[in-house]
C-alpha positions in Angstrom: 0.0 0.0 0.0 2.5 3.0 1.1 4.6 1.5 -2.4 1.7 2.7 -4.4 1.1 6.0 -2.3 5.3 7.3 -3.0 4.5 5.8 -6.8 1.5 7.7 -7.1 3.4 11.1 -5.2 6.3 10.8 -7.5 4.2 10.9 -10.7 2.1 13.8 -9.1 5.1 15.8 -8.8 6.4 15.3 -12.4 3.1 16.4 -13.9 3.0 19.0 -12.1 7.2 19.7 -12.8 7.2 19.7 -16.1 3.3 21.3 -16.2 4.9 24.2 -14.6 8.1 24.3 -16.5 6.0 24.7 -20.0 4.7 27.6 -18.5 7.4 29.5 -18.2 9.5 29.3 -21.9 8.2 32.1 -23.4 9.8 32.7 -27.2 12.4 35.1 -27.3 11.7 38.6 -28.6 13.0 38.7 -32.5 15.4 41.5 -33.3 14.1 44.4 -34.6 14.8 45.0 -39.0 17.4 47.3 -38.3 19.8 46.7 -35.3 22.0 49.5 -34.1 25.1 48.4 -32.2 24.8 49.4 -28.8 28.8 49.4 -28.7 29.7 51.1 -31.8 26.3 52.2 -33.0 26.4 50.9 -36.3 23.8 49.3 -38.1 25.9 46.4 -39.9 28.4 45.5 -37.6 30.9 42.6 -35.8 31.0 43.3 -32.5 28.4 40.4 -31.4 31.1 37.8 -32.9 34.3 39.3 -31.3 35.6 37.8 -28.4 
């Protein structure tokens, strides 16, 4: 009997887990059509890729 009680709590508790971990991804915002550097404030630039 207290087998089936911790099976039955452990299942509980990854529904609601992962329930709750859906919830909070939210998609990323997209970049706007023209990026300014916020370093060198041009619009076509490398500084994301240097180290």
């Amino acid at each position: 009997m207290l087998e089936i009680v911790v099976i039955g709590l452990i299942v509980l508790g990854a529904i609601i887990f992962l329930r709750r971990r859906a919830k909070g991804k939210k998609p990323a915002p997209e970049k706007p059509a023209v990026y300014v550097c916020d370093r060198c404030g041009e619009a076509d630039c490398h500084c994301e890729r240097r180290p």
